[in-house]
N, C-alpha and C positions, 0 to 999 in steps of 0.2 A: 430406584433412585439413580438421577445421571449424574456421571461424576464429570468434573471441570475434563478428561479426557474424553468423556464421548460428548462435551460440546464441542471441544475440538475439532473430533473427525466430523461433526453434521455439519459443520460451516463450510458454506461453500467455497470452494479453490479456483483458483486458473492458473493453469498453465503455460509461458510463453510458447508460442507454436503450434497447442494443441487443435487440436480436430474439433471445429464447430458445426459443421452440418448437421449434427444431431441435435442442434441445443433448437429450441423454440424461439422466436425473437423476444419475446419475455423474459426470458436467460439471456439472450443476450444485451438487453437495455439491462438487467441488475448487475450484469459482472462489468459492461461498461461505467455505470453509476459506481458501482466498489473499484473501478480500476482509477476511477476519475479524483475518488477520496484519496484515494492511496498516493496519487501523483499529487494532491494538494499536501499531505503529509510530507511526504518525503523532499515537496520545497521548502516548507516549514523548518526542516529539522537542515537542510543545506544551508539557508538565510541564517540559520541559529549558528553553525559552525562555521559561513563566514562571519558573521560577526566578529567569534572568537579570534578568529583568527586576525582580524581589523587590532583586534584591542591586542594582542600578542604582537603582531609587528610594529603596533606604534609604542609599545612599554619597550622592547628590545632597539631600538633605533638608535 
């Protein structure tokens, strides 16, 4: 039975920096595709905290 940690360790990682010579271009179009997701998230979650932030300085003004 896998537990929620060994789905953990099988997903796959990147590394900033790491050593790609060894990856297949196949590996490298999925971890570009997951690096691509992750940069639309993390605008997502920035746009969300400027918001916050819009509405916190126009209620303190």
């Amino acid at each position: 039975m896998m537990t929620e940690d060994d789905t953990r360790k099988a997903a796959p990682t990147h590394v900033l920096g790491q050593e790609l010579s060894s990856l297949s271009i196949e590996e490298l179009s999925e971890r570009m595709r997951l690096l691509e997701l992750e940069i639309k998230r993390l605008e997502q979650a920035r746009h969300a905290k400027e918001a916050s932030r819009k509405v916190a300085d126009s209620f303190f003004r």
